[in-house]
C-alpha positions in Angstrom: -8.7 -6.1 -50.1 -5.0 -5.5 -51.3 -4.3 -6.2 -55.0 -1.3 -8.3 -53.5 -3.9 -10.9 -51.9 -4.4 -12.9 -54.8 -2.4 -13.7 -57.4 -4.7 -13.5 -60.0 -5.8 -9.7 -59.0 -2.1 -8.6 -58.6 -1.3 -10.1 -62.6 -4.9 -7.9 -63.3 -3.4 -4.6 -61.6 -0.2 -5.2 -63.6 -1.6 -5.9 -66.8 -3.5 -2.5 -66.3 -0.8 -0.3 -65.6 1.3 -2.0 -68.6 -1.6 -1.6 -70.6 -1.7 2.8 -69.6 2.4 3.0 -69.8 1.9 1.5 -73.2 -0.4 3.5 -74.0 1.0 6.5 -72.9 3.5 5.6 -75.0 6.3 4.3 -72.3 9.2 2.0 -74.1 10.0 -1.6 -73.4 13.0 -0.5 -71.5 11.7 1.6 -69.1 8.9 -1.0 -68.5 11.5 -3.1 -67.4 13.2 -1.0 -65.4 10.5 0.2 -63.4 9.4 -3.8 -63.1 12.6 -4.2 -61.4 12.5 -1.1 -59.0 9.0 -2.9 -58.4 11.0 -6.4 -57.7 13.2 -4.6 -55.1 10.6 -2.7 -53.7 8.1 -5.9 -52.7 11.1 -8.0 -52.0 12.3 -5.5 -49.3 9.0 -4.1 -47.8 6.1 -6.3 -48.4 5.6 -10.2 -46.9 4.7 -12.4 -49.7 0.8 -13.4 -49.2 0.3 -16.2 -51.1 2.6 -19.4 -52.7 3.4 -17.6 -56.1 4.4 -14.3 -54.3 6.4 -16.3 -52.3 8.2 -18.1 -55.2 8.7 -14.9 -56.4 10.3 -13.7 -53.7 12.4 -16.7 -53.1 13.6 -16.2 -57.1 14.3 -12.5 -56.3 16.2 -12.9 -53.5 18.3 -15.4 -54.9 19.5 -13.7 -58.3 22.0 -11.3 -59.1 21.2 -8.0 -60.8 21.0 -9.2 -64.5 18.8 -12.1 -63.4 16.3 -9.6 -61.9 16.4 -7.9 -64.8 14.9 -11.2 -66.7 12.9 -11.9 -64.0 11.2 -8.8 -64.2 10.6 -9.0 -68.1 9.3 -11.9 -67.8 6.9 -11.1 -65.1 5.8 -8.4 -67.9 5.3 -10.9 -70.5 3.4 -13.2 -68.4 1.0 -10.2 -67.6 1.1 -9.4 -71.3 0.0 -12.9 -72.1 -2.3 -13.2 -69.5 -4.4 -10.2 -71.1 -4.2 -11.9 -74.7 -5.6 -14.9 -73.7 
């Protein structure tokens, strides 16, 4: 099974990494940036498997640069809030 099959498993797998490049002592900003290089990445190669990957997708696809730059923050701090809870 692919992390990307469930939703719920893929925010897991992301709250990990963020969790080691925290740890490892990795700034906000080049959090963000490699969130985004994510974004493009799954927008261009990988079919969305499920309704919030889609929505995702859809979101991506239909913002500029400096929104996918939000959208990928905030995709952080939904992971980060995820873990807190």
């Amino acid at each position: 099974m692919s992390v990307l099959d469930n939703f719920e498993t893929w925010k897991d797998f992301l709250g990990n990494r963020l969790q080691q490049a925290q740890d490892n002592g990795m700034s906000e900003g080049i959090m963000n940036s490699i969130a985004a290089e994510i974004g493009d990445y799954l927008a261009a190669n990988v079919e969305p498997k499920n309704g919030e990957q889609r929505l995702l997708a859809d979101l991506w696809n239909s913002a500029d640069e400096n929104q996918q730059q939000v959208l990928a923050s905030t995709m952080i701090n939904l992971v980060k809030n995820s873990k807190a809870h």
